[in-house]
C-alpha positions in Angstrom: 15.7 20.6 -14.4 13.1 22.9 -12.7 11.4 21.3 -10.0 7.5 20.6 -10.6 4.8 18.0 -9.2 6.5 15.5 -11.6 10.1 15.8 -9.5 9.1 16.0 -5.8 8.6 13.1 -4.0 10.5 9.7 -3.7 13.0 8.5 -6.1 10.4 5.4 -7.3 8.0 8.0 -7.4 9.6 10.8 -9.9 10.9 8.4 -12.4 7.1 6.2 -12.6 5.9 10.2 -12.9 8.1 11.2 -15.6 7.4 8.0 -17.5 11.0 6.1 -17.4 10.1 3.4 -15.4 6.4 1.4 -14.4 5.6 1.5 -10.9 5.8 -2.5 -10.6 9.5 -2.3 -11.5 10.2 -0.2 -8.6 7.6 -2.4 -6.0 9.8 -5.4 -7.8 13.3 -3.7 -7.0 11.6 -2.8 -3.4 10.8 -6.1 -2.7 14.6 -7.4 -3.5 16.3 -4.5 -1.8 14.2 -4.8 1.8 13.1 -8.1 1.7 9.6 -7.2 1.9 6.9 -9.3 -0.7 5.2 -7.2 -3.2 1.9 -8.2 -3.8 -0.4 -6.4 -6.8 -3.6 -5.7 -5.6 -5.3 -5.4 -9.1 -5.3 -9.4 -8.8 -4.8 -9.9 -5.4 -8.7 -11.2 -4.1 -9.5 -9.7 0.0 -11.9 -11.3 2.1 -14.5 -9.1 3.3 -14.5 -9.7 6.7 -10.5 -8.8 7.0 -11.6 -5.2 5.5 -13.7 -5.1 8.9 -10.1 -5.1 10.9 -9.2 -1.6 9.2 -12.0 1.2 9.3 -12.1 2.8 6.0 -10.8 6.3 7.8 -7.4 4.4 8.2 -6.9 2.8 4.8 -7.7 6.2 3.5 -5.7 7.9 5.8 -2.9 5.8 6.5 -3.0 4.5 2.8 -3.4 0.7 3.3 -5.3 -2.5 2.7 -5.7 -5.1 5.0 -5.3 -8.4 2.8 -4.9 -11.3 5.9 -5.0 -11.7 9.6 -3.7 -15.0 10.9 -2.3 -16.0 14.1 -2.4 -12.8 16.3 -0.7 -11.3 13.0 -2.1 -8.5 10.5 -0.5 -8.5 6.5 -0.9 -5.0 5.9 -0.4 -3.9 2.0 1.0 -0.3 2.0 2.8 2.0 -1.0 5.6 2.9 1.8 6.2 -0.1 4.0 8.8 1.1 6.0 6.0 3.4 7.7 6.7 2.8 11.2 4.2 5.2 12.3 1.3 3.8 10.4 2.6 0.7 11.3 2.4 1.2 15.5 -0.7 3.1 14.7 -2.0 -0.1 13.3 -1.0 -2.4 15.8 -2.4 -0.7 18.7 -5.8 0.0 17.2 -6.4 -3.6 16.3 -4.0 -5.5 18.8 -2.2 -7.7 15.6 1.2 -7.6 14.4 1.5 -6.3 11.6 3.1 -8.2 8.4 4.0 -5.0 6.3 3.4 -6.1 2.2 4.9 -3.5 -0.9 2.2 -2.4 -3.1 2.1 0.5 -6.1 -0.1 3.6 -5.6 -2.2 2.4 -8.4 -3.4 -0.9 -6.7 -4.0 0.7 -3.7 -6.0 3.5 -5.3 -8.2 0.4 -7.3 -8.5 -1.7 -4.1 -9.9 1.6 -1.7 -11.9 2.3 -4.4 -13.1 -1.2 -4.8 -12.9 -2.3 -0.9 -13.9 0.6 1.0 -15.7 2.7 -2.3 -13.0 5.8 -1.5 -11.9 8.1 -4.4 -11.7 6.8 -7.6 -10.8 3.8 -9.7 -7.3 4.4 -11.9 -7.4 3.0 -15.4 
C-alpha cells in the first residue's frame, strides 16, 4: 500500500479516512478500551459561560471543548484524550482538574465552529 494523507496518522484515524469504519465506532471502542466516556458533541448542548474557562486560542490550538466545570474540576472534550500535555497545559491555565471526555474530529470541528466561530462547520 503506498503511503498517502489517507494512511498516516492513528490507527482510528486511517481506517474512518479510508472509509472502513465511522469515527463514532472508534470513540465507542475508545471509550471501552480506556475507560474514558465518549460524548458526541453534534448533540451534546454547552453553556456559554463554561466556553469563557477556555480562550478560543486553546480550543483551536489544543483541539478541545470545554463542556462542564464543577467542583474545582474541568470536563474537557478532546479527539486524543490521553494528551497529557494539553491536559497539564489546561490545568495550570485555569487552576481545575481536568475530566478528559473522548470526542470524534467531526464534533469537535462542528462545536469550534459553532462555540468559538473557528474554521468551518463539517456536513
Amino acid at each position: 500500500m503506498q503511503r498517502t494523507e489517507k494512511t498516516i496518522g492513528r490507527i482510528g484515524t486511517i481506517l474512518v479516512n479510508l472509509g472502513y469504519l465511522p469515527e463514532e465506532n472508534i470513540a465507542e471502542a475508545l471509550e471501552k478500551q480506556l475507560g474514558i466516556p465518549y460524548v458526541d458533541l453534534n448533540t451534546y448542548e454547552i453553556k456559554i459561560d463554561v466556553l469563557n474557562i477556555v480562550t478560543a486560542f486553546m480550543a483551536k490550538d489544543y483541539r478541545i471543548i470545554p463542556l462542564e466545570k464543577t467542583d474545582g474540576g474541568l470536563t474537557l472534550a478532546m479527539a486524543d484524550p490521553l494528551n497529557v500535555f494539553v491536559i497539564d497545559k489546561i490545568e495550570k491555565s485555569t487552576g481545575c482538574h481536568v475530566r478528559p471526555v473522548i470526542c470524534t474530529e467531526s464534533g469537535l470541528d462542528n462545536a469550534l465552529f459553532k462555540y468559538y466561530n473557528i474554521g468551518e462547520e463539517r456536513r
